[in-house]
C-alpha positions as CSV (number, residue, x, y, z in Angstrom):
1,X,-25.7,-52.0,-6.7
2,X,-24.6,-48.8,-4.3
3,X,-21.5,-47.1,-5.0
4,X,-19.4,-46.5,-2.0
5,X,-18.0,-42.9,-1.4
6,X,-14.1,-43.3,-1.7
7,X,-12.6,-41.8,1.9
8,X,-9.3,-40.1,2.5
9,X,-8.0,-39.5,5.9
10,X,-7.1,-35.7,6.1
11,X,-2.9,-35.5,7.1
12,X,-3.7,-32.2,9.4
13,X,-6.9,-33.2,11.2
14,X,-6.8,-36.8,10.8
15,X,-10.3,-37.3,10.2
16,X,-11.3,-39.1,7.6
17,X,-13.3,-37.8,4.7
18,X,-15.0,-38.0,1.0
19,X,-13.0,-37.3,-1.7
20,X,-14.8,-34.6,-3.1
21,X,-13.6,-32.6,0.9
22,X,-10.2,-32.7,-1.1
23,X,-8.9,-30.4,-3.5
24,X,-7.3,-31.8,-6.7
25,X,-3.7,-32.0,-7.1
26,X,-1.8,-33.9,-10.4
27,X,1.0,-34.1,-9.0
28,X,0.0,-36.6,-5.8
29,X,-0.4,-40.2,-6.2
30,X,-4.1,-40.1,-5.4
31,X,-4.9,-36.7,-7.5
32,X,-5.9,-35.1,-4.5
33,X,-4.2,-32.8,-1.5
34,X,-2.8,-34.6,1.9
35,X,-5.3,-32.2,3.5
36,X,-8.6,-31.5,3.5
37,X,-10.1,-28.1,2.2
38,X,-10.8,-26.6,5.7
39,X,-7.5,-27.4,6.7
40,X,-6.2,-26.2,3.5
41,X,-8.0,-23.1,3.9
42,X,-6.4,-22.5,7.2
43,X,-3.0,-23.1,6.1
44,X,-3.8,-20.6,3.5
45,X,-5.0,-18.1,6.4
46,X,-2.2,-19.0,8.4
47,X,0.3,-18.3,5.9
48,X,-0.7,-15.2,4.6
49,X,-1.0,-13.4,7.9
50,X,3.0,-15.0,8.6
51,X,4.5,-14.1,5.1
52,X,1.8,-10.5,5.1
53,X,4.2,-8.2,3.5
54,X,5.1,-10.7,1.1
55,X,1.6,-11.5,-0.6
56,X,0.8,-7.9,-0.1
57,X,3.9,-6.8,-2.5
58,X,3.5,-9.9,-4.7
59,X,-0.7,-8.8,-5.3
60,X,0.7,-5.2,-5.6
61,X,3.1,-6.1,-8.3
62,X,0.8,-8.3,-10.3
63,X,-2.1,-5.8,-10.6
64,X,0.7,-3.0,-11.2
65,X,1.9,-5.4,-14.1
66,X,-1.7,-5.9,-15.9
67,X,-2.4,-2.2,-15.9
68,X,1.5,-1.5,-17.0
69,X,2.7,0.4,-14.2
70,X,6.2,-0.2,-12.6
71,X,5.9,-3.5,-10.6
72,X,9.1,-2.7,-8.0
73,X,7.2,-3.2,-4.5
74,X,8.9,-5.9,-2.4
75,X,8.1,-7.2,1.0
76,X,11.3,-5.0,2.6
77,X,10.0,-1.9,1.4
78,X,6.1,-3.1,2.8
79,X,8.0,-3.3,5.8
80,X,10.0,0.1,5.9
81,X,6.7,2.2,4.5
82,X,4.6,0.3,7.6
83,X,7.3,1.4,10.1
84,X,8.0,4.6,8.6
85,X,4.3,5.6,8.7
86,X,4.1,4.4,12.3
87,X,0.6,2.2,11.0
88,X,-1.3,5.6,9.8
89,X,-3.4,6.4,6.7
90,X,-1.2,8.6,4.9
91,X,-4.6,10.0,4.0
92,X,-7.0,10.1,6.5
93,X,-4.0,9.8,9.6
94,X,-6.1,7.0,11.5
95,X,-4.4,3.5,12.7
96,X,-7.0,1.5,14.2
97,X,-8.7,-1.3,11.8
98,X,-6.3,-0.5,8.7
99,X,-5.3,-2.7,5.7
100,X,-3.4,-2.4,2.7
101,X,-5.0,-0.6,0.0
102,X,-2.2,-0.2,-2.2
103,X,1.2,2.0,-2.4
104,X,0.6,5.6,-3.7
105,X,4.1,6.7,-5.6
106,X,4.2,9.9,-4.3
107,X,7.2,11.4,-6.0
108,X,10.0,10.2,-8.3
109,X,13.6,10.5,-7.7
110,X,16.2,8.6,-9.5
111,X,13.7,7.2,-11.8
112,X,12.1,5.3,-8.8
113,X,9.2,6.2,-7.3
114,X,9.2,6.8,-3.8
115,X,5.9,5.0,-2.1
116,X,3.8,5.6,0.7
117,X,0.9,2.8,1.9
118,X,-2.7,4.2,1.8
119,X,-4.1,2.1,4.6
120,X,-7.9,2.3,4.6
């Protein structure tokens, strides 16, 4: 006897798909996501170029943590180094086809380290 492929419908594209085009999830009834993995993926996408500075200071702070370094970075100060650097390398002074390498503390005052973004 042939086993049938179980089939979701996907809540974002409405097609419907195998299971195994779903990622798992406990906490749903089913045990998998209401969307399928490509639309999940581009939710992800979607989400971290919306919330940038956010997962940028977030990814900052968590490798800062595991190598013990001050983990103080937060999406407001992303935002204030970007504008304050007018979207240049603080390095290499070129803007076009930057992203965020990682904040360089450049001098300490306070007890706080004053950060710049080295864009590459």
């Amino acid at each position: 006897m042939e086993k049938l492929a179980e089939v979701k419908q996907c809540t974002k594209c409405n097609e419907l798909k195998e299971l195994m085009d779903f990622y798992k999830n406990a906490k749903t009834r089913d045990g998998y996501q209401p969307h399928c993995k490509v639309c999940h993926k581009e939710l992800v996408r979607k989400s971290k170029q919306k919330n940038e500075d956010k997962h940028l200071s977030d990814r900052h702070n968590k490798r800062a943590k595991r190598f013990g370094l001050p983990a103080e970075l937060t999406p407001s100060l992303v935002t204030y180094m970007r504008e304050e650097q007018q979207g240049r390398c603080i390095l290499t002074d070129i803007e076009e086809g930057l992203h965020f390498e990682h904040a360089v503390p450049s001098i300490q005052r306070w007890g706080k380290y004053l950060r710049k973004l080295l864009l590459h």
